[in-house]
C-alpha positions as a Markdown table, in Angstrom:
| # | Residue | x | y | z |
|---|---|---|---|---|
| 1 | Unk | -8.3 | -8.7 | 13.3 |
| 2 | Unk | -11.0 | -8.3 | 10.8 |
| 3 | Unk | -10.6 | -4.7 | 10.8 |
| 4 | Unk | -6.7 | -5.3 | 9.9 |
| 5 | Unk | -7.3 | -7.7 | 7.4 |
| 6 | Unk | -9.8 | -5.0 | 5.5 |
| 7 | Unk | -6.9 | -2.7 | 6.3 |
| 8 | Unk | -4.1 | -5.3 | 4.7 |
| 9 | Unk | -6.3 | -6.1 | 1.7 |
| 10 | Unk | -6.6 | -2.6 | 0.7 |
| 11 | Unk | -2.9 | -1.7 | 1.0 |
| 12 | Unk | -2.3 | -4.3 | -1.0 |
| 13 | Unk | -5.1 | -3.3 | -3.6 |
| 14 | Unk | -3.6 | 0.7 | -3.3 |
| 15 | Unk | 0.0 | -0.1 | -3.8 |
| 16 | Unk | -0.6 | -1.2 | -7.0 |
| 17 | Unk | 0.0 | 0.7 | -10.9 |
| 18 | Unk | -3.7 | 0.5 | -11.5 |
| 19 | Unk | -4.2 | 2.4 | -8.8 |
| 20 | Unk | -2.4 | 5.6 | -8.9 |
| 21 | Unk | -3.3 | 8.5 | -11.7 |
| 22 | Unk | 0.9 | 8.2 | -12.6 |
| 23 | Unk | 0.7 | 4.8 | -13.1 |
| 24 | Unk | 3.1 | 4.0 | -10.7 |
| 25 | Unk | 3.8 | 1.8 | -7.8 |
| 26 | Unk | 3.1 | 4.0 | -4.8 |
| 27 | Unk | 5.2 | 3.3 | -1.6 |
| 28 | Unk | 3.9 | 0.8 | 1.5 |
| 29 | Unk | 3.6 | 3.5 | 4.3 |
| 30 | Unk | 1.6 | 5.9 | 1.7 |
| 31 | Unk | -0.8 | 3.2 | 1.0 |
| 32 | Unk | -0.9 | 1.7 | 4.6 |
| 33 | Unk | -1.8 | 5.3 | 5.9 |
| 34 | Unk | -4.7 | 5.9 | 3.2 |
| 35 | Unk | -6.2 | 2.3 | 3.5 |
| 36 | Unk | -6.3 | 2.8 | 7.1 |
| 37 | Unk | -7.7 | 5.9 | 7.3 |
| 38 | Unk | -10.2 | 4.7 | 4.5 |
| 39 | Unk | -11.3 | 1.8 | 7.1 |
| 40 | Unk | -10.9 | 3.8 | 10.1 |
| 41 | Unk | -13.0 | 5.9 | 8.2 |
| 42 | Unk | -10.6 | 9.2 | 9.7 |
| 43 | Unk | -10.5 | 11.3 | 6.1 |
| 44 | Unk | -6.4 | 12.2 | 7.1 |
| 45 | Unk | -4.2 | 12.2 | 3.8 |
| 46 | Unk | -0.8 | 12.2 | 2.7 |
| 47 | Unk | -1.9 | 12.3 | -0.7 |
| 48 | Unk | -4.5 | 14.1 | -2.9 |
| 49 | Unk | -7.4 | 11.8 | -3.1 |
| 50 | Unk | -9.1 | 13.5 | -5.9 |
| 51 | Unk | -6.0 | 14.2 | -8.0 |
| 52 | Unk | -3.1 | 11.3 | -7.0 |
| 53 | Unk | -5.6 | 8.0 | -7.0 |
| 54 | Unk | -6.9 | 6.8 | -10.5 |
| 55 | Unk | -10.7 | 5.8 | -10.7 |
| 56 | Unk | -9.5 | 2.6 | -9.8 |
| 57 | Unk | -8.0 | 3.8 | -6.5 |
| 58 | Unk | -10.8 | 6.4 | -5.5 |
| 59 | Unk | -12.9 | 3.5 | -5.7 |
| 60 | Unk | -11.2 | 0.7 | -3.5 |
| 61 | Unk | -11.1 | 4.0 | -0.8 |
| 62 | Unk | -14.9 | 4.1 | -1.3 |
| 63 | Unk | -15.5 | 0.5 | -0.4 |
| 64 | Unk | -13.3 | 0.6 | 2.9 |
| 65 | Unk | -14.9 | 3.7 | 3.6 |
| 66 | Unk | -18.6 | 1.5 | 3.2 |
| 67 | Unk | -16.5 | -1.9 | 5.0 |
| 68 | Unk | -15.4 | 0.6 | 7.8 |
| 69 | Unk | -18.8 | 2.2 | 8.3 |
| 70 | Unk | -20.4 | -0.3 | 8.5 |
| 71 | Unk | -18.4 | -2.1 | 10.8 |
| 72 | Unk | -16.4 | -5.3 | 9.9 |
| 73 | Unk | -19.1 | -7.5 | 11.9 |
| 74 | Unk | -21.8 | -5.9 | 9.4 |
| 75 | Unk | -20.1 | -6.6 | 6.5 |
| 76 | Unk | -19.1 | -10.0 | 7.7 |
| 77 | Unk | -23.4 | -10.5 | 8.5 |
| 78 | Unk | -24.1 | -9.8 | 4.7 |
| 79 | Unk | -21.2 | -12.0 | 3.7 |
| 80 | Unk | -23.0 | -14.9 | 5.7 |
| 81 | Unk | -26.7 | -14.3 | 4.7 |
| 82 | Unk | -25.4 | -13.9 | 0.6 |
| 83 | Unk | -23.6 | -17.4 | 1.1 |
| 84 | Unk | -26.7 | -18.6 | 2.6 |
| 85 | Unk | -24.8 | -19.4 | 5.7 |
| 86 | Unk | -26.6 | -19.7 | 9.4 |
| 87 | Unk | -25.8 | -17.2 | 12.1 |
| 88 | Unk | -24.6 | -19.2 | 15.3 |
| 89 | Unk | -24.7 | -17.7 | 18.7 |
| 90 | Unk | -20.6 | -17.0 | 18.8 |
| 91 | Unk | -21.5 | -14.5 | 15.9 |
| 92 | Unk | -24.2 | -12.9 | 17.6 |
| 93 | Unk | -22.2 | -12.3 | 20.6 |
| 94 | Unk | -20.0 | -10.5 | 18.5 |
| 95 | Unk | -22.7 | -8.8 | 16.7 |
| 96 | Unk | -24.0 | -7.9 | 19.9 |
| 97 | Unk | -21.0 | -5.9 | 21.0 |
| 98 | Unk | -20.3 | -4.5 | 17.6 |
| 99 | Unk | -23.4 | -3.0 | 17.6 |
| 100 | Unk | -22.9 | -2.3 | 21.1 |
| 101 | Unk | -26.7 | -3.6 | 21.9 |
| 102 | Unk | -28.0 | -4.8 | 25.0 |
| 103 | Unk | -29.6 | -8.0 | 23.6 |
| 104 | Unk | -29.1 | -10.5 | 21.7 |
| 105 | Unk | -33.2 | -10.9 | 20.1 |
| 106 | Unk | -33.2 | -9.4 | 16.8 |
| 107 | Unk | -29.7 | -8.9 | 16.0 |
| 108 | Unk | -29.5 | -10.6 | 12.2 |
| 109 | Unk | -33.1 | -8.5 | 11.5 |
| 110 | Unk | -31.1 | -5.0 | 12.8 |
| 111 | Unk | -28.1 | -5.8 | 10.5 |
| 112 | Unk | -30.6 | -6.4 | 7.6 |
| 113 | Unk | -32.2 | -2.9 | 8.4 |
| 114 | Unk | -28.3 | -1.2 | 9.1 |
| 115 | Unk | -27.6 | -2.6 | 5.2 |
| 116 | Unk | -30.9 | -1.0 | 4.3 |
| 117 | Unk | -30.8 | 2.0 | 5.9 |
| 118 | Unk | -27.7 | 2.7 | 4.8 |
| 119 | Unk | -28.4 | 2.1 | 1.2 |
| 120 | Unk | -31.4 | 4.6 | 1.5 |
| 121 | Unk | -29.9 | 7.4 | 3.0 |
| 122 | Unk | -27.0 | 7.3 | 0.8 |
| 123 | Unk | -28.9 | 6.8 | -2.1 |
| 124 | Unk | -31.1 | 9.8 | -0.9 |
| 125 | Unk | -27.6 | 12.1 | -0.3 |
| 126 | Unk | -26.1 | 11.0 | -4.0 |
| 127 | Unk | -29.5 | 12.2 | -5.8 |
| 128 | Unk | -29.4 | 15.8 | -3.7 |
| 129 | Unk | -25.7 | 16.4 | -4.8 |
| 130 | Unk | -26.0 | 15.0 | -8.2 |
| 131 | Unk | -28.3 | 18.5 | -8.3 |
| 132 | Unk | -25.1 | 20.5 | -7.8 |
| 133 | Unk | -22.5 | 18.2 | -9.0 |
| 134 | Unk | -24.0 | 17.2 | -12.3 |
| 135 | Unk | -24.2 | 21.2 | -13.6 |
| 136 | Unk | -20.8 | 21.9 | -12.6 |
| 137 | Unk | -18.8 | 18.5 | -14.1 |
| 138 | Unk | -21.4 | 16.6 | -16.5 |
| 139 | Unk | -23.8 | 13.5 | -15.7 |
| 140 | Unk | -21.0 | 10.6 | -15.4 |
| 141 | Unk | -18.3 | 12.7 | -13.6 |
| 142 | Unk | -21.4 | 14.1 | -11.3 |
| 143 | Unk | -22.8 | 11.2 | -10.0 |
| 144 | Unk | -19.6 | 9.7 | -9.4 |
| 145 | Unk | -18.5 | 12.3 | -7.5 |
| 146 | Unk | -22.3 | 12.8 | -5.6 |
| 147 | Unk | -21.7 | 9.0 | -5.2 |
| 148 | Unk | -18.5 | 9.6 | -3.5 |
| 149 | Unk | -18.8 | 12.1 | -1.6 |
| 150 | Unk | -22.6 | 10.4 | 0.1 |
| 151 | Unk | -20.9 | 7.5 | 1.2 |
| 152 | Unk | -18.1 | 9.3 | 2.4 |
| 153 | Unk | -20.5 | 11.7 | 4.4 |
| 154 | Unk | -23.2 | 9.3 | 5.7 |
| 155 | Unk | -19.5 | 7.6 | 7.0 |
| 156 | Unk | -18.2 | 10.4 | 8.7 |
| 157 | Unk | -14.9 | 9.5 | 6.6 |
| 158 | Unk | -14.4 | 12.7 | 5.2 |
| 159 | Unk | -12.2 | 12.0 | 1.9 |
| 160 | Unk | -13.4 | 13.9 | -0.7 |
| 161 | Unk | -12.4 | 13.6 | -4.8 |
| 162 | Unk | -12.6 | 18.0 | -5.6 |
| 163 | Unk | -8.9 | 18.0 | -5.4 |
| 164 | Unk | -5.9 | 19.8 | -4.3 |
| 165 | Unk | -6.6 | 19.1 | -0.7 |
| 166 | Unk | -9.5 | 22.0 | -1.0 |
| 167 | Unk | -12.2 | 19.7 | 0.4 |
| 168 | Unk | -15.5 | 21.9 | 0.0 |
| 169 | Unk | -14.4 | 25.2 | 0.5 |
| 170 | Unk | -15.1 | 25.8 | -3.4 |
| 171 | Unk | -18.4 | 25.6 | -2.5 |
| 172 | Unk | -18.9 | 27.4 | 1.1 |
| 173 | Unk | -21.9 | 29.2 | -0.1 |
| 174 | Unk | -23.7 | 26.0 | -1.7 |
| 175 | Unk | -26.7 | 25.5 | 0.3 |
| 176 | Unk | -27.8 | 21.9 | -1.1 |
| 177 | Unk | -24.4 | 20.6 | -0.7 |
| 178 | Unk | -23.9 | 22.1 | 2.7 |
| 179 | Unk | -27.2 | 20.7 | 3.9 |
| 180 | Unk | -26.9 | 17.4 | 2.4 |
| 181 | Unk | -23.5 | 16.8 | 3.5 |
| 182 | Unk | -24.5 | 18.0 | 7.0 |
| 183 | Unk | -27.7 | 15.7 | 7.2 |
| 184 | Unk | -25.5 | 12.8 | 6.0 |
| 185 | Unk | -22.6 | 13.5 | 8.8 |
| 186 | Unk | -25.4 | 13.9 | 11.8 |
| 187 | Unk | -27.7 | 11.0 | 10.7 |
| 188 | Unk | -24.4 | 8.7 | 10.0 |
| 189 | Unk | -23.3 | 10.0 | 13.5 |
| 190 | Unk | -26.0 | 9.2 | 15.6 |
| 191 | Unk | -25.6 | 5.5 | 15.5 |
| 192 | Unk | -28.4 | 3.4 | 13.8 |
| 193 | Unk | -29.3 | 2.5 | 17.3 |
| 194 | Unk | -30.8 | 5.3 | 17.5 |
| 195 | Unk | -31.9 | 6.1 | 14.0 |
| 196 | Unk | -33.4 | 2.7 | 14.3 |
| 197 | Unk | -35.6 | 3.8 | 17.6 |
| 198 | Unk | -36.5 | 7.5 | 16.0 |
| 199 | Unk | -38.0 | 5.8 | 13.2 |
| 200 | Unk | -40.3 | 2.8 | 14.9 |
| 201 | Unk | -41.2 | 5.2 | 18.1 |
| 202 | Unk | -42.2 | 8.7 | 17.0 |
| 203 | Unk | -43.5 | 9.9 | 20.1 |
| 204 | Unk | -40.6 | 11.7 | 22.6 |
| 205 | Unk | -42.0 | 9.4 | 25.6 |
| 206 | Unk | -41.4 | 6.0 | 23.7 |
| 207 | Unk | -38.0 | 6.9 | 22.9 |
| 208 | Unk | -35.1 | 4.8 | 24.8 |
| 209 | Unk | -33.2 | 6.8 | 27.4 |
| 210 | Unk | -29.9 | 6.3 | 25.4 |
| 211 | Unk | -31.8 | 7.9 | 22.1 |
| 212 | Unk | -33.1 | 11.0 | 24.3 |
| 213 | Unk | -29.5 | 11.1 | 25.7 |
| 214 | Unk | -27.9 | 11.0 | 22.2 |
| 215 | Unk | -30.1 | 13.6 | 20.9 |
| 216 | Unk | -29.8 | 15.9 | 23.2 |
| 217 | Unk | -26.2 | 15.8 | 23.6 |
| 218 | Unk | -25.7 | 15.7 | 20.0 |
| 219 | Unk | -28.0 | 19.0 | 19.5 |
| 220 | Unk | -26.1 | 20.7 | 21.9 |
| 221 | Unk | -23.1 | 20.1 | 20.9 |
| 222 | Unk | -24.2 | 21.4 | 17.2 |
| 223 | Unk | -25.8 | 24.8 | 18.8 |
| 224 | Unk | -22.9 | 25.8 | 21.1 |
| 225 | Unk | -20.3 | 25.3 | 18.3 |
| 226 | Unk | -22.5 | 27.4 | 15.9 |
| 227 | Unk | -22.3 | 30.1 | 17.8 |
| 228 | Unk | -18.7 | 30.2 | 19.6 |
| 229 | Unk | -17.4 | 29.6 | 15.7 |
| 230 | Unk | -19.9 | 32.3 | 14.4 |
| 231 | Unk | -18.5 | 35.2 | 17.0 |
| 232 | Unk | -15.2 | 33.7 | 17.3 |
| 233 | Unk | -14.5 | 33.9 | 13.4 |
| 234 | Unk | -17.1 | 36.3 | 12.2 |
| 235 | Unk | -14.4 | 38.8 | 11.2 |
| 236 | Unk | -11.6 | 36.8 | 10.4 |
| 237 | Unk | -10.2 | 37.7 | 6.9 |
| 238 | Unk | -8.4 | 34.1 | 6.8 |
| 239 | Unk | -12.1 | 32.5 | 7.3 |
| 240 | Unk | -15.8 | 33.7 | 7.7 |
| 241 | Unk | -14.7 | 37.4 | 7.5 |
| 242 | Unk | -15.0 | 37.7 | 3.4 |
| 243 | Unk | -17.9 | 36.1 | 3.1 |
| 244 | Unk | -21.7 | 36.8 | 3.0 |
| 245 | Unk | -24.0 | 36.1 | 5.9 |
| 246 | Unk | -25.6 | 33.6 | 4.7 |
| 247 | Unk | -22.0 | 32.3 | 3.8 |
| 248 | Unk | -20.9 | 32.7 | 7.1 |
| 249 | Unk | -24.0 | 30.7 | 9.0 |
| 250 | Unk | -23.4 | 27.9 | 7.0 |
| 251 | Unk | -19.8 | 27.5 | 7.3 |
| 252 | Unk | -20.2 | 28.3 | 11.0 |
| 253 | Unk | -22.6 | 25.3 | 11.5 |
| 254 | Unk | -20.7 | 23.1 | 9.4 |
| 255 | Unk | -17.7 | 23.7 | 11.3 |
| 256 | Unk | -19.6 | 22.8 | 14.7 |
| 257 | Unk | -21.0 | 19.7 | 12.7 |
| 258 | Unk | -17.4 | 18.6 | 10.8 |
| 259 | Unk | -15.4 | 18.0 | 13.8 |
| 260 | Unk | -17.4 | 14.9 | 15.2 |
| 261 | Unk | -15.6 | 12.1 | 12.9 |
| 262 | Unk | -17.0 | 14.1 | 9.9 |
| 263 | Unk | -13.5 | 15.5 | 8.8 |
| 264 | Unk | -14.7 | 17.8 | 5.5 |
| 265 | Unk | -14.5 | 22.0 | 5.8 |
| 266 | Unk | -15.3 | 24.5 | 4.0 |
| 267 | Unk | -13.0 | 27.0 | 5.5 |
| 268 | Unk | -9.1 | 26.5 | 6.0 |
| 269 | Unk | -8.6 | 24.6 | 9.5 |
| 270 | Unk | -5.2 | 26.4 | 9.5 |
| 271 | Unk | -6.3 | 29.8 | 9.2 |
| 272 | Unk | -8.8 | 29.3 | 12.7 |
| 273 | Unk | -7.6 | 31.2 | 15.9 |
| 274 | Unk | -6.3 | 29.3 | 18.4 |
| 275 | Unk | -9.4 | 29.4 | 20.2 |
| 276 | Unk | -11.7 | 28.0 | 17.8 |
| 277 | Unk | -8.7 | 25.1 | 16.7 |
| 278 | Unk | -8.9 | 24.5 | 20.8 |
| 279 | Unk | -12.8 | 24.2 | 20.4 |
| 280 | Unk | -12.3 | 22.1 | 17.4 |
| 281 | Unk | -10.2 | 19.5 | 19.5 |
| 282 | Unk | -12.6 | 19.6 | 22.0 |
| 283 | Unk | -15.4 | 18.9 | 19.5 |
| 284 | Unk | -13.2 | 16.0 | 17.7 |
| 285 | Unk | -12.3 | 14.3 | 21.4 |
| 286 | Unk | -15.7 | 14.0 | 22.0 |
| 287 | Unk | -16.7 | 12.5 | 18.5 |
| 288 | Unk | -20.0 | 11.1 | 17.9 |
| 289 | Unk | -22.3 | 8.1 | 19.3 |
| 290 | Unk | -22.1 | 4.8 | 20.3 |
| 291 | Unk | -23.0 | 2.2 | 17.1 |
| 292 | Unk | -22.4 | 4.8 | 14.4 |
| 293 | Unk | -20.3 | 5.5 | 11.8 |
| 294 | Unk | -18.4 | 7.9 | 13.6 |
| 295 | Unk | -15.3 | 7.5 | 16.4 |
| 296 | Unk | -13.7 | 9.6 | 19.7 |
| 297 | Unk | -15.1 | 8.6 | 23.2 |
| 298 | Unk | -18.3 | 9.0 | 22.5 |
| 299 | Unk | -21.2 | 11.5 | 23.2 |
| 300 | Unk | -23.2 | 9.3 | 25.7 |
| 301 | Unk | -19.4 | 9.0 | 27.3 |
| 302 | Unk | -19.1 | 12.9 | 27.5 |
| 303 | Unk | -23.0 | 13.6 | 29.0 |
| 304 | Unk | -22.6 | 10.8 | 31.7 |
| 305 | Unk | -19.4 | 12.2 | 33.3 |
| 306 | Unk | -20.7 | 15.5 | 33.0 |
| 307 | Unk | -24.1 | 14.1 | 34.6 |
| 308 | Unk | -21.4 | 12.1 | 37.2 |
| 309 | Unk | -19.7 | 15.7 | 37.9 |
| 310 | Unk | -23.1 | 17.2 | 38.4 |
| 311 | Unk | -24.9 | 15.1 | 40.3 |
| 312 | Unk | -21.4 | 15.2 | 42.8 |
| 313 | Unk | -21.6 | 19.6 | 42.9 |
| 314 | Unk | -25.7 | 18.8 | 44.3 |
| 315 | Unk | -24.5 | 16.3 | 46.8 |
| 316 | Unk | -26.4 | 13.9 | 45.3 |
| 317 | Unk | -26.3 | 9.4 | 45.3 |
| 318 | Unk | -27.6 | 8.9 | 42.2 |
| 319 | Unk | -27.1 | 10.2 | 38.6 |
| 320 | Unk | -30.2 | 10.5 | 37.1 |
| 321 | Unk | -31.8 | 11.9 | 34.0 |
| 322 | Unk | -34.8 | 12.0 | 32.2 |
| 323 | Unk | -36.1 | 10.0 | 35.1 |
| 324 | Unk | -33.7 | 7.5 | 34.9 |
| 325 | Unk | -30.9 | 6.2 | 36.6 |
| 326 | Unk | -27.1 | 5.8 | 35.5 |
| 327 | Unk | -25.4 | 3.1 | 37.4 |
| 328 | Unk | -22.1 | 4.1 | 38.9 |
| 329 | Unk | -20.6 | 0.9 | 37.2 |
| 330 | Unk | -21.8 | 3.0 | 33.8 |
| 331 | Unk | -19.9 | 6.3 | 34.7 |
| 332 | Unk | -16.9 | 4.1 | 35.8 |
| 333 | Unk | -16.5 | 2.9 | 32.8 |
| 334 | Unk | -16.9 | 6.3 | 30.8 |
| 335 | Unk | -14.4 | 8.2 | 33.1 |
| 336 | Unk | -12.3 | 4.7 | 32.4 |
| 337 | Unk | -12.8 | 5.3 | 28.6 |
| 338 | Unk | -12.4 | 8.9 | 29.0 |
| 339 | Unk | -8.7 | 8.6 | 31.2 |
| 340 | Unk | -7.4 | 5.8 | 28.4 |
| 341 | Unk | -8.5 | 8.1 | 25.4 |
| 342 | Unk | -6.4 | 11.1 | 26.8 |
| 343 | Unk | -3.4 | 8.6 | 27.7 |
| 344 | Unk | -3.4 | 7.7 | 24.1 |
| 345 | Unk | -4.0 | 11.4 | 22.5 |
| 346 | Unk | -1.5 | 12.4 | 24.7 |
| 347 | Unk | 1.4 | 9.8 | 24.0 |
| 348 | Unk | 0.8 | 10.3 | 20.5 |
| 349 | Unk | 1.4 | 14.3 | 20.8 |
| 350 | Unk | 4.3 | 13.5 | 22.1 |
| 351 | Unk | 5.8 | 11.3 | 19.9 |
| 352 | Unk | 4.7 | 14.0 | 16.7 |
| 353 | Unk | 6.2 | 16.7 | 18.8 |
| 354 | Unk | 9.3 | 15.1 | 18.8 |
| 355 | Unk | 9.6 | 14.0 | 15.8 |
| 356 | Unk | 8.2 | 17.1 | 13.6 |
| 357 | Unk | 9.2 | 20.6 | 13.4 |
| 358 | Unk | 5.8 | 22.2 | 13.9 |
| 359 | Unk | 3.5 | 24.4 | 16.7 |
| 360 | Unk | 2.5 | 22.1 | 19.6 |
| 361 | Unk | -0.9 | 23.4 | 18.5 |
| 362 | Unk | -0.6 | 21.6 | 14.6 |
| 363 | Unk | 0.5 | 18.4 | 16.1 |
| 364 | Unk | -2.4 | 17.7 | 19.1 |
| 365 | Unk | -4.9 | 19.0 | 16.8 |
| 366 | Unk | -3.5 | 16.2 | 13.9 |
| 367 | Unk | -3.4 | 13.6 | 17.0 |
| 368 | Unk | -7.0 | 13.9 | 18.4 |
| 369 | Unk | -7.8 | 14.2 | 14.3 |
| 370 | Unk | -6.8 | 10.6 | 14.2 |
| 371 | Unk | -7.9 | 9.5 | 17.7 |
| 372 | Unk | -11.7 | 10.6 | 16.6 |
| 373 | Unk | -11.4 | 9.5 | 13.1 |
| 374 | Unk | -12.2 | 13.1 | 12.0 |
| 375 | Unk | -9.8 | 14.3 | 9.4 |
| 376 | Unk | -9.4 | 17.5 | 9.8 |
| 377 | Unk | -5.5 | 19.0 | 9.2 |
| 378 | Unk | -4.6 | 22.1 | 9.5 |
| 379 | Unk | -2.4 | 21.0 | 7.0 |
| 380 | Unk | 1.1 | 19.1 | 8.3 |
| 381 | Unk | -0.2 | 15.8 | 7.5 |
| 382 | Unk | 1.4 | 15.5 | 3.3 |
| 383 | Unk | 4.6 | 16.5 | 5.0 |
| 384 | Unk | 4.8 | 14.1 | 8.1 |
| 385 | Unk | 7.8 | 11.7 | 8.6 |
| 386 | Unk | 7.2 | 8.0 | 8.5 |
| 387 | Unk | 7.6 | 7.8 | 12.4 |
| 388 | Unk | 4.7 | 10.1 | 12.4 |
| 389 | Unk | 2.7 | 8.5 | 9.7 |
| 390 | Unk | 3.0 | 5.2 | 11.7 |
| 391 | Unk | 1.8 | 6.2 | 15.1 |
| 392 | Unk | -1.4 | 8.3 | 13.3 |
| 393 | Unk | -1.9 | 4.9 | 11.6 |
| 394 | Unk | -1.8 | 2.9 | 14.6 |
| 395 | Unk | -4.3 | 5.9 | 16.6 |
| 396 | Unk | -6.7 | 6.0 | 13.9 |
| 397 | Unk | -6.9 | 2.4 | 14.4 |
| 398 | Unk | -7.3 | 2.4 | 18.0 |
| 399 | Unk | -10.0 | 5.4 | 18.2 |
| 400 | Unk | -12.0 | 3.3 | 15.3 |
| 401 | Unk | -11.8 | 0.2 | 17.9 |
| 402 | Unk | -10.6 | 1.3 | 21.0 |
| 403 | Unk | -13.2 | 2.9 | 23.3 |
| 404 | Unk | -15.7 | 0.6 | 22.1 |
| 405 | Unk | -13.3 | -2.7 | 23.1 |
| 406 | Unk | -11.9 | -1.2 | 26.1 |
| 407 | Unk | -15.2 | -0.8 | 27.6 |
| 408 | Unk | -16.0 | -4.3 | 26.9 |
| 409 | Unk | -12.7 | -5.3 | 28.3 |
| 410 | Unk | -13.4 | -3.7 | 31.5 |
| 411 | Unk | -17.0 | -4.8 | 31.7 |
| 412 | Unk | -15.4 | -8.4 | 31.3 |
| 413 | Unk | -12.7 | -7.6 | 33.6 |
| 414 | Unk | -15.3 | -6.5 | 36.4 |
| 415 | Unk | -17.3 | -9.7 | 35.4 |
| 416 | Unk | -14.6 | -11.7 | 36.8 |
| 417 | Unk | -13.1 | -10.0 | 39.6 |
| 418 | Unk | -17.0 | -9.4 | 40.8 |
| 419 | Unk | -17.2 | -9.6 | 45.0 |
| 420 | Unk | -13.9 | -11.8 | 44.9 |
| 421 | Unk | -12.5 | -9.7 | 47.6 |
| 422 | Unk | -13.4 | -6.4 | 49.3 |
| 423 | Unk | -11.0 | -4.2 | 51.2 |
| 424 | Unk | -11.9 | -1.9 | 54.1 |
| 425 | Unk | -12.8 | 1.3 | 53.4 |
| 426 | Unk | -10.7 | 4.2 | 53.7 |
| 427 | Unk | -10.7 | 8.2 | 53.2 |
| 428 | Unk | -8.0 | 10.0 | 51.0 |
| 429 | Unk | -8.0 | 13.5 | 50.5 |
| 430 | Unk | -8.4 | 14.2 | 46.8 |
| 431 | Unk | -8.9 | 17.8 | 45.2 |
């Protein structure tokens, strides 16, 4: 409910005069679809951020993009603290699963940190691009815009102010923007969790088996897309084919890094091959990690089904890694969230399928683009009925939300129906 009051507020605050370039009223569906992908932090548009939204406009997206980040519990923290009001134990419960944390010691001093971190590292991104950005459009227009586009970064939101839908394909070849951008979008994605345990435990061995797990996962992910997008579209005319090779490294690795919840490019999502939009999905379902700014089922979700699935193949009881243990009540709940997710994706497909007159391909690619709060188009979006704009508003809202509260449902679910009855055991045949 927070979320969708944020979401309200700034449909409200969007549909007015002040905040269009025109001048103009703009329409309830328009504005609903923009705040919510602002909050949901997704980057999807109907409308040209950089050229349809007056200053005024392009800076109430900002702050849902920063309210959405940060997570409505975070924001709702710093209200309390400002006000001078105490933190009770109801809100640290809540804290406590917004944050997805184990415990509930510390809490109020890791939202403090979160606020601070997150201040620093954008900060840190805004001074890189200002670098680039100042040169090319003068000192206010540049920090603005290296403002902008840090927050939107370290937030995976992926709305960007260059205009005419282009995103940063002007500058494909830009090594500080690439890198900065890229560092934001990984660091934003990893989930302060786990930036949080990097930076007070150095050393490999002190790390927590969830940071080793999101690190790893997350620098796989990163090297395997690099390269199937590298070979895949190394001779494409329509994409890494005209460029340099330098050019075409960089755009490579930021089209394996883009597609978890980051949702800028810098080469045309619609002129991929099929195979690398198919990868892209992939990429997007997955999403990033637990506690971040980012959405999709997660990448702790994705390595403990395939650790489930593995440790099945060897015959094996026990899921283990890193000299660890997974309970089975852990990969449950991730095949749960997994099942759900796909449910959703794929209801959602259907219902764009029906009611648009594109390639099945457009449409599931724009649906798991919502699901993971990515962004990425191929370009259909602008011209999407209402019907459609509706359900990607109500999916972006679920993926921001959903496979964090569904796992808590079902954890509170199995809470209750815990050893209340158990049935004799039977074999099906299944395979």
């Amino acid at each position: 409910m927070g979320f969708a009051a944020i979401i309200l507020i700034g449909t409200l605050l969007l549909m007015l005069p002040i905040s269009s370039a025109a001048g103009q009223n703009t329409d309830f569906v328009t504005s609903l679809f923009t705040a919510t992908s602002a909050v949901c932090v997704t980057g999807l548009i109907v409308v040209d951020t950089g050229t349809y939204w007056s200053l005024f406009g392009q800076i109430v997206i900002m702050l849902l993009i920063q309210a959405g980040g940060l997570g409505f519990m975070t924001m709702a923290t710093l209200a309390s603290m400002l006000l001078g009001r105490r933190i009770g134990l109801k809100e640290r419960l809540v804290i406590q699963e917004a944050l997805n944390e184990f415990s509930l010691q510390g809490l109020v001093k890791l939202t403090q940190r979160i606020l601070i971190a997150t201040v620093l590292f954008e900060l840190s991104g805004m001074a890189l691009l200002s670098t680039r950005f100042i040169p090319i459009y003068g000192i206010e227009k540049g920090l603005y815009f290296s403002l902008f586009h840090a927050v939107s970064a370290f937030n995976n939101a992926g709305f960007d102010i260059i205009g005419d839908f282009v995103s940063f394909t002007p500058f494909v070849g830009d090594i500080v923007i690439n890198f900065t951008v890229m560092a934001l979008i990984v660091i934003g994605g990893i989930g302060f969790a786990v930036i949080m345990d990097v930076f007070y435990n150095w050393h490999i061995k002190r790390l927590s088996l969830h940071t080793k797990l999101v690190l790893t996962t997350t620098v796989v992910l990163i090297i395997v897309g690099f390269l199937f997008f590298f070979f895949v579209e190394y001779n494409n005319p329509k994409t890494l084919g005209p460029l340099p090779l330098p050019a075409k490294v960089m755009a490579a690795l930021f089209q394996s890094m883009t597609p978890r919840t980051a949702g800028f490019n810098t080469i045309s999502e619609g002129d991929l091959t099929d195979a690398s939009k198919f990868v892209t999905i992939l990429l997007m379902y997955t999403g990033a990690s637990p506690a971040s700014t980012g959405g999709g089922i997660k990448t702790t979700t994705l390595s403990t089904i395939l650790l489930a699935v593995a440790a099945v193949l060897r015959g094996r009881e026990n899921v283990n890694i890193y000299g660890k243990r997974l309970s089975w009540t852990l990969v449950m709940r991730s095949l749960s969230i997994a099942v759900l997710s796909l449910g959703l994706i794929s209801a959602v497909t259907i219902i764009l399928s029906l009611a648009e007159n594109q390639a099945f391909m457009k449409v599931l690619f724009e649906a798991v683009s919502a699901f993971g709060t990515v962004g990425l188009s191929t370009g259909i979006t602008p011209t999407l009925s209402t019907v459609s704009r509706i359900a990607l508003v109500f999916t972006m809202f679920a993926g921001r939300l959903g496979p964090l509260t569904i796992a808590v449902a079902l954890l509170q679910r199995q809470h209750r129906m815990k050893d209340l009855c158990r049935y004799p055991e039977e074999k099906i045949m299944v395979g």
